[in-house]
Steps between C-alpha positions, in 0.01 A plus 500: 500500500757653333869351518780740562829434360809616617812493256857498618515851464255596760637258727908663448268831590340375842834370603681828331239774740627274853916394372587690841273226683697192298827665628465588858329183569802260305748703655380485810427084481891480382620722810294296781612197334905657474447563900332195555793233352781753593406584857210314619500158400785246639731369272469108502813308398462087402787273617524157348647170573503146314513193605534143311293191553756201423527138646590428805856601605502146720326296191714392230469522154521192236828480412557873579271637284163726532216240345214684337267336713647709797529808272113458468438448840683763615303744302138361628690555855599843422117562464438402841754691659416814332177466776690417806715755443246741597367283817492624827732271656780625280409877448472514913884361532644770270261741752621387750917502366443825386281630789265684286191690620220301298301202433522192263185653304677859506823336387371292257327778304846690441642122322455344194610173426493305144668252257750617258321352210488139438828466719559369850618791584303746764492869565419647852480942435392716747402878507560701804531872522895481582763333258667314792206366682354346184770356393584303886141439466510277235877295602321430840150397324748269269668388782211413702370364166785236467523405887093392499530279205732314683242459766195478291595304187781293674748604236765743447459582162476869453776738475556859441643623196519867536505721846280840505658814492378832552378629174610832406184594244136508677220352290233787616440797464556532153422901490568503122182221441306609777548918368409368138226300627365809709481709192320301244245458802486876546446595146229228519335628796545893374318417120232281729443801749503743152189324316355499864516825528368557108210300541343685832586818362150618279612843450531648147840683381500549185198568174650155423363380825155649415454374171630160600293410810187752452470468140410871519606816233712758624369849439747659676804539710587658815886614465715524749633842580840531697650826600 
């Protein structure tokens, strides 16, 4: 069998005889996606809060000072409170403070909780559809937070550093990423549909078609006559 090679120049062709197809179909990916993050989607804004895990505020410290010992202690603990953070026991009191219309599971979905590096210090964010709400989410999640350690671990050693507030930036849409995104996919799809297209179509345009495929001579030529 006989292998057929196509150089770069036939391939600028195929995509030249179908540019209209590359167009309408990018343009119209970067308009649905324009609607979609402008009008469509929700924006979701993130609200965060820290908190510290320190000794004891009833303990006291050897001769006033923080002992490295409890500096590395603290930091295994913060580990461990990163998890019951998220529990149900305290995720149902801020419900229940805030009287919000959804579960523990639905609840815990919307917050993320994690160390701040190799610190003792812990981050509670939450993402909620309204500014406000996410940020009174997370200072009554913090709060609960701090009031069951006190009844689970039997000590009072977490504090909050820094309160929510209602961010005034949303972290999605982003319609200039997802627009960007939707046209590199449509000129992906439109070339993909284009050598679709190419390849089921057998017909013959050209003499260069005929001497290419059929491996025939041409002995003549039909014009074509236009008024």
């Amino acid at each position: 069998m006989n292998e057929e090679e196509i150089d770069l120049r036939e391939i600028l062709a195929i995509l030249g005889k179908r540019w209209w197809l590359i167009l309408i179909i990018t343009v119209a990916a970067v308009v649905i996606s324009g609607v979609l993050s402008f009008y469509v989607i929700k924006p979701t804004y993130q609200a965060s809060t820290s908190l510290i895990v320190s000794k004891s505020q009833t303990a006291q410290y050897n001769n006033g000072q923080i002992q490295f010992q409890d500096v590395q202690t603290n930091r295994l603990l913060a580990s461990t409170y990163a998890e019951i953070a998220t529990s149900r026991s305290v995720l149902q009191e801020a419900i229940n403070k805030l009287n919000l219309n959804m579960t523990t599971d639905q609840l815990k979905k919307n917050i993320d909780v994690a160390e701040e590096g190799d610190t003792e210090v812990i981050n509670i964010s939450v993402k909620d559809n309204n500014p406000k709400t996410a940020a009174d989410i997370a200072n009554a999640v913090a709060g609960s937070f701090v009031d069951n350690i006190v009844k689970i671990m039997k000590v009072d050693n977490v504090s909050v550093i820094d309160e929510a507030i209602p961010p005034t930036t949303k972290i999605s849409p982003k319609p200039t990423l997802n627009m960007s995104i939707a046209a590199i996919l449509g000129i992906m799809v439109s070339i993909f549909i284009i050598f679709l297209l190419e390849y089921f179509d057998k017909t013959y345009k050209n003499i260069d078609d005929v001497k290419k495929y059929l491996d025939l001579p041409v002995l003549g030529v039909i014009p074509e006559l236009k008024d």
